[in-house]
C-alpha positions, 0 to 999 in steps of 0.5 A: 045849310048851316050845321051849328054845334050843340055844345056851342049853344049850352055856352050860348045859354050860358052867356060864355060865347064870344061876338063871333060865335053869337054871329054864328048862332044868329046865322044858324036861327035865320037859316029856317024856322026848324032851327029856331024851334029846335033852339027854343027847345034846347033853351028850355031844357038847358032852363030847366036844367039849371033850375030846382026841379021835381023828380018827374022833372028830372026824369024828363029832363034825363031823357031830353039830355039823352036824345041831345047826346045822341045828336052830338055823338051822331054829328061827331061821327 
């Protein structure tokens, strides 16, 4: 099973990962469809992110970035 970096797909999102990386993401989405999910949900936080948004917007947008930090710190550990 692959692990994929979440770091690694906001630079995806961002257009900044290089043909290698890309690869990697590919891979990592053909693996199962938990993946694919769990990258469409990202995606759409990282959208709206980068979009204006509403108070409402950025409360939930907050927690969602949250629970993605937990991930991270928790993969690190």
């Amino acid at each position: 099973m692959l692990k994929i970096k979440y770091t690694l797909l906001v630079r995806h999102f961002d257009g900044k990962t290089s043909s290698d990386e890309d690869i990697e993401i590919n891979r990592w989405l053909d693996e199962n469809i938990t993946n694919f999910l769990t990258y469409k949900r990202l995606k759409g936080v990282w959208k709206k992110a980068i979009s204006p948004v509403s108070a409402q917007e950025i409360k939930e947008e907050q927690l969602a970035w949250k629970g993605i930090i937990q991930k991270i710190l928790k993969e690190d550990t």
